[in-house]
PAKOLDREN-214979 format. One record per residue: residue number from 1; x, y, z of N, C-alpha, C in turn; residue in one letter. Coordinates in Angstrom, 2 decimals, m for minus. Layout:
BEGIN
+-----+---------+---------+---------+---------+---------+---------+---------+---------+---------+------+
: pos :     n.u :     n.v :     n.w :    ca.u :    ca.v :    ca.w :     c.u :     c.v :     c.w : code :
+-----+---------+---------+---------+---------+---------+---------+---------+---------+---------+------+
: NUM :       X :       Y :       Z :       X :       Y :       Z :       X :       Y :       Z :    A :
...
+-----+---------+---------+---------+---------+---------+---------+---------+---------+---------+------+
//
This chain:
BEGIN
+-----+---------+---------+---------+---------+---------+---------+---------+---------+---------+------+
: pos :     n.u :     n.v :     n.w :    ca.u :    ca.v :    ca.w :     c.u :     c.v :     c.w : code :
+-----+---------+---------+---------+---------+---------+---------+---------+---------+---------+------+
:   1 :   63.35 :   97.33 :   92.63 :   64.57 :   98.03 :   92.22 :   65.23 :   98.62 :   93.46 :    X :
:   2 :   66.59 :   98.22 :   93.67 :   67.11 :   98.71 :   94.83 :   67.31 :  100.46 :   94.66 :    X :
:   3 :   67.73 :  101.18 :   95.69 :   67.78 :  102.36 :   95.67 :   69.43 :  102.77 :   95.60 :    X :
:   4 :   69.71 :  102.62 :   94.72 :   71.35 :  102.51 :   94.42 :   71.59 :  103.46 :   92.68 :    X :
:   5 :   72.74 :  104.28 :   92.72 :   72.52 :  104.77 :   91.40 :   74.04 :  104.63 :   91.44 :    X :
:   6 :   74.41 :  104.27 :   89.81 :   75.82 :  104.06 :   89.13 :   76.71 :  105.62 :   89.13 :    X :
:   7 :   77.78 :  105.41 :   89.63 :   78.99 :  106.28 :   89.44 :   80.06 :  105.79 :   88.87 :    X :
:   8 :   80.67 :  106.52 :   88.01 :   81.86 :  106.18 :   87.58 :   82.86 :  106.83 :   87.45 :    X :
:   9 :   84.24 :  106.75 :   87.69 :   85.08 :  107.33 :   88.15 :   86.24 :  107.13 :   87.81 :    X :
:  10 :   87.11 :  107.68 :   87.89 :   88.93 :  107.67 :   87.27 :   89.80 :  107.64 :   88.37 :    X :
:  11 :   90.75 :  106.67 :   87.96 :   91.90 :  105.60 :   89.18 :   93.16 :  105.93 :   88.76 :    X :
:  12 :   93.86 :  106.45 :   89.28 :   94.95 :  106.16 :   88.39 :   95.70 :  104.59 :   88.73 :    X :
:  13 :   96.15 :  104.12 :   87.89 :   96.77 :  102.67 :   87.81 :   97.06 :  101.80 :   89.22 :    X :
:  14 :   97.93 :  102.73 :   89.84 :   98.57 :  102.44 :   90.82 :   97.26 :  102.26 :   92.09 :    X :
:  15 :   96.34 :  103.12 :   91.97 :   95.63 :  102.89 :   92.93 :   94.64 :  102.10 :   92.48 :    X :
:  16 :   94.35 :  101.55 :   91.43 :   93.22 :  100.67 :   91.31 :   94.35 :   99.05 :   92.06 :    X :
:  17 :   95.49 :   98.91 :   91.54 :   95.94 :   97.88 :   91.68 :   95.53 :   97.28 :   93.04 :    X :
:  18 :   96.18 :   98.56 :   93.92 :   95.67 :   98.83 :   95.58 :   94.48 :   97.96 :   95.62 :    X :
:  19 :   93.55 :   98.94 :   95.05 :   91.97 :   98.53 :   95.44 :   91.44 :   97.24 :   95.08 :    X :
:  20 :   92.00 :   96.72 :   93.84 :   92.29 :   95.06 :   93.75 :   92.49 :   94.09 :   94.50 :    X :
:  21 :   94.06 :   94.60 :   94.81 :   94.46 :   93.50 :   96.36 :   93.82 :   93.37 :   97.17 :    X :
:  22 :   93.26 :   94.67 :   97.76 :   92.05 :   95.04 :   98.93 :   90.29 :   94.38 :   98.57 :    X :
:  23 :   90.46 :   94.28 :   97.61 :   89.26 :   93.91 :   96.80 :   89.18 :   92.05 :   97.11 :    X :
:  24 :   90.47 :   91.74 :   96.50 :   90.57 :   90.26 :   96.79 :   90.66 :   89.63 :   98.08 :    X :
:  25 :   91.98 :   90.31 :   98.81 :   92.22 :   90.37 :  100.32 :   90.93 :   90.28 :  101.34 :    X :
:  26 :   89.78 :   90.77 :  100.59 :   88.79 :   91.01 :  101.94 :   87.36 :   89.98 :  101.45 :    X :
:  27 :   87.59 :   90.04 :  100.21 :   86.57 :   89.32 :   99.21 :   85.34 :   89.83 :   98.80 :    X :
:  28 :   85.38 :   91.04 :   98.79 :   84.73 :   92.11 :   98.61 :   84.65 :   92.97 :   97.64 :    X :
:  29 :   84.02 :   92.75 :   96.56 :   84.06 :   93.52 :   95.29 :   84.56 :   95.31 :   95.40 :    X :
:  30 :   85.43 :   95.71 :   94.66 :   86.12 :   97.05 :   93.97 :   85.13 :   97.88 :   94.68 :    X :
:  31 :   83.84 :   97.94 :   93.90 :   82.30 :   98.63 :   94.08 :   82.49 :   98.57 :   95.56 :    X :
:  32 :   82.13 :   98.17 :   96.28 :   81.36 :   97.77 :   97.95 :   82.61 :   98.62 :   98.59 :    X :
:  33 :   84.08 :   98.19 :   98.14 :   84.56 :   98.97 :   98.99 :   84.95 :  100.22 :   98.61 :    X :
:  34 :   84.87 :  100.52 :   97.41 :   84.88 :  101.97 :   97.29 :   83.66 :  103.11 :   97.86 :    X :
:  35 :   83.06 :  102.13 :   97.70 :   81.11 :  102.85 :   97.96 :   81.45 :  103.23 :   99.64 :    X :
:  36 :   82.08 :  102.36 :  100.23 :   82.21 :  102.35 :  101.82 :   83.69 :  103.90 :  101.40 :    X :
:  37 :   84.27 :  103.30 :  101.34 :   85.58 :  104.42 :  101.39 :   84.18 :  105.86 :  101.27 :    X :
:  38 :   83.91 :  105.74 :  100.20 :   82.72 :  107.10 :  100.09 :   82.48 :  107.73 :  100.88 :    X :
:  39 :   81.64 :  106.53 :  101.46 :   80.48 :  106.68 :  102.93 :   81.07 :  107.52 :  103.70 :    X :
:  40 :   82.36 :  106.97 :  104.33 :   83.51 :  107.60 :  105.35 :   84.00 :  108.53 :  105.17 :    X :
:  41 :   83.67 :  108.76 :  104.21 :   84.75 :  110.01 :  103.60 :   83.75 :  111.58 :  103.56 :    X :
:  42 :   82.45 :  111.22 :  102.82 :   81.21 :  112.06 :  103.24 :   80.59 :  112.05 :  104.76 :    X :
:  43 :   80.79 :  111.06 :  105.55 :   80.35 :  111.35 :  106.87 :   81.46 :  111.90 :  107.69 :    X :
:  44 :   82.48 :  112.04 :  107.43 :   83.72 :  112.88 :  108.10 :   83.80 :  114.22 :  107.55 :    X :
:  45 :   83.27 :  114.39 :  106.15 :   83.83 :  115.55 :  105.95 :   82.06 :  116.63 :  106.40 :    X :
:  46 :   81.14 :  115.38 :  106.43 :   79.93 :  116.93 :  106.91 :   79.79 :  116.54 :  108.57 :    X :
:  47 :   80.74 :  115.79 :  109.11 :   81.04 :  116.08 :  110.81 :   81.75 :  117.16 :  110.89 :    X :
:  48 :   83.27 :  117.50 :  110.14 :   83.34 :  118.72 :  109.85 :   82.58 :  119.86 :  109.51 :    X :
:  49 :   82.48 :  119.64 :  108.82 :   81.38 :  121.37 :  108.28 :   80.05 :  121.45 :  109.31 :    X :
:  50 :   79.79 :  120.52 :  110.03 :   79.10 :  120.62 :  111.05 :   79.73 :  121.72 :  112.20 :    X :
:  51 :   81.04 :  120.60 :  112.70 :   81.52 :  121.21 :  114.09 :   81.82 :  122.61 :  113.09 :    X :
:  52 :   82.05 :  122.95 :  112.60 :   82.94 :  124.43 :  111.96 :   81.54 :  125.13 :  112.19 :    X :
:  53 :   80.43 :  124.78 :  111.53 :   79.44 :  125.66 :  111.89 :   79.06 :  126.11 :  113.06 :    X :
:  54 :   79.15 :  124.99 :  113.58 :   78.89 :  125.38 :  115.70 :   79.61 :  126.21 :  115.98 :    X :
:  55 :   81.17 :  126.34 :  115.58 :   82.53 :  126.91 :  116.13 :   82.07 :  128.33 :  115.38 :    X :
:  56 :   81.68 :  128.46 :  114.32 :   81.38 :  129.85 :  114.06 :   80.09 :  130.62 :  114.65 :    X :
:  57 :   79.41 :  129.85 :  114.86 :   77.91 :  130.66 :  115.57 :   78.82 :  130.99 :  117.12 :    X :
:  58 :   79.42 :  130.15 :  117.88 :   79.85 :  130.13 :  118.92 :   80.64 :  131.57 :  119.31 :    X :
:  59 :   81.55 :  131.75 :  117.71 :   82.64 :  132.58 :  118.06 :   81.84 :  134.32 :  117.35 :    X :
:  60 :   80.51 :  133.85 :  116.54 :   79.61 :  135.03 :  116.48 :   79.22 :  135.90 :  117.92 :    X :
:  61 :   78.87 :  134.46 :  118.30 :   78.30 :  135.28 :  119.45 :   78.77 :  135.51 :  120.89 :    X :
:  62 :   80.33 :  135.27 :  120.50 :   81.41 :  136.70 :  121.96 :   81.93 :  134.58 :  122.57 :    X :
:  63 :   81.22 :  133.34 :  122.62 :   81.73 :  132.54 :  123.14 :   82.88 :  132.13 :  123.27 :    X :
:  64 :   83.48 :  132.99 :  124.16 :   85.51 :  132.08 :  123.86 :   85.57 :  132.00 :  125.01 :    X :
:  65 :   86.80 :  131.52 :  125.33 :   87.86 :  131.01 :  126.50 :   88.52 :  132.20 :  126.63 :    X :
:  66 :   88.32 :  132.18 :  127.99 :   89.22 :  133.41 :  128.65 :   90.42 :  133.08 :  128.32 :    X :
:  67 :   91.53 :  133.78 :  128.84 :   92.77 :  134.25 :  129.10 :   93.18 :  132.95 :  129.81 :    X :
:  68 :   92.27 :  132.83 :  131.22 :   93.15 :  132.02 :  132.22 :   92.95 :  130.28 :  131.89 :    X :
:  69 :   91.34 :  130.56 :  131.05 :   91.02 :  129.08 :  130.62 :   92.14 :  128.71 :  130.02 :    X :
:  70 :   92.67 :  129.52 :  128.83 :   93.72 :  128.65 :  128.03 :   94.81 :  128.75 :  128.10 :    X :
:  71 :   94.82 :  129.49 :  129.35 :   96.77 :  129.27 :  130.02 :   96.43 :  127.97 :  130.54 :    X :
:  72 :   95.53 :  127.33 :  131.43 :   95.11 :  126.16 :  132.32 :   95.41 :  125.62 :  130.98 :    X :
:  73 :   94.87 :  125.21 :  130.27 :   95.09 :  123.55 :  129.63 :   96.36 :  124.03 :  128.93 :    X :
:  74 :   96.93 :  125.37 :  128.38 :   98.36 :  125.16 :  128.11 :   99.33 :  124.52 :  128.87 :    X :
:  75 :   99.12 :  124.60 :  130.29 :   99.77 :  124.10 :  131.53 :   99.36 :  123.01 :  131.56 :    X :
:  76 :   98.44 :  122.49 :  131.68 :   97.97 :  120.99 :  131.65 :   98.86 :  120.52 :  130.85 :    X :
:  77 :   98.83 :  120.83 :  129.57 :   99.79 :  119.67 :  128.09 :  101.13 :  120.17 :  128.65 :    X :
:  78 :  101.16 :  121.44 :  128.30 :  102.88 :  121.47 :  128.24 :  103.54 :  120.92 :  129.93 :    X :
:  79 :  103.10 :  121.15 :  131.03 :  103.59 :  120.08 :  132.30 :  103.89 :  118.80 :  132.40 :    X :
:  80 :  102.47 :  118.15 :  131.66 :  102.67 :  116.76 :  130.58 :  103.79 :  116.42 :  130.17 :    X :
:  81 :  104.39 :  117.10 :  129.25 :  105.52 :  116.84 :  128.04 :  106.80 :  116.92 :  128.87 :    X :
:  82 :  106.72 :  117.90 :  129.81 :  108.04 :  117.41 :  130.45 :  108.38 :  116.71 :  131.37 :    X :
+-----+---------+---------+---------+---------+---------+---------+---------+---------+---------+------+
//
């Protein structure tokens, strides 16, 4: 028995059609690529809640950028742009 468990879920019209074309277009069943859309979608959003956690222990404990650090890379970009 593979290690796989059934979800089921609500489309509205317009986007299943999408996922059809994309479905046919790639030859890749509805399932496989929604399961992937998933994947991407849960590994981006706990890379987030990751970095946010670092960024808050960081900013617990006094870690910031000086004054002059973030005039320097303000000057860096904005010198850039013009």
């Amino acid at each position: 028995m593979s290690d796989t468990d059934i979800l089921t879920l609500r489309l509205d019209s317009k986007l299943k059609k999408k996922l059809d074309k994309l479905s046919k277009a790639t030859e890749r069943s509805r399932s496989y690529l929604a399961a992937e859309a998933i994947r991407e979608f849960v590994a981006l959003n706990e890379w987030q809640i990751e970095e946010t956690k670092k960024a808050v222990a960081q900013a617990d404990a006094g870690d910031f950028a000086t004054e002059a650090e973030v005039a320097r890379v303000i000057k860096k970009w904005t010198g850039r742009a013009r």
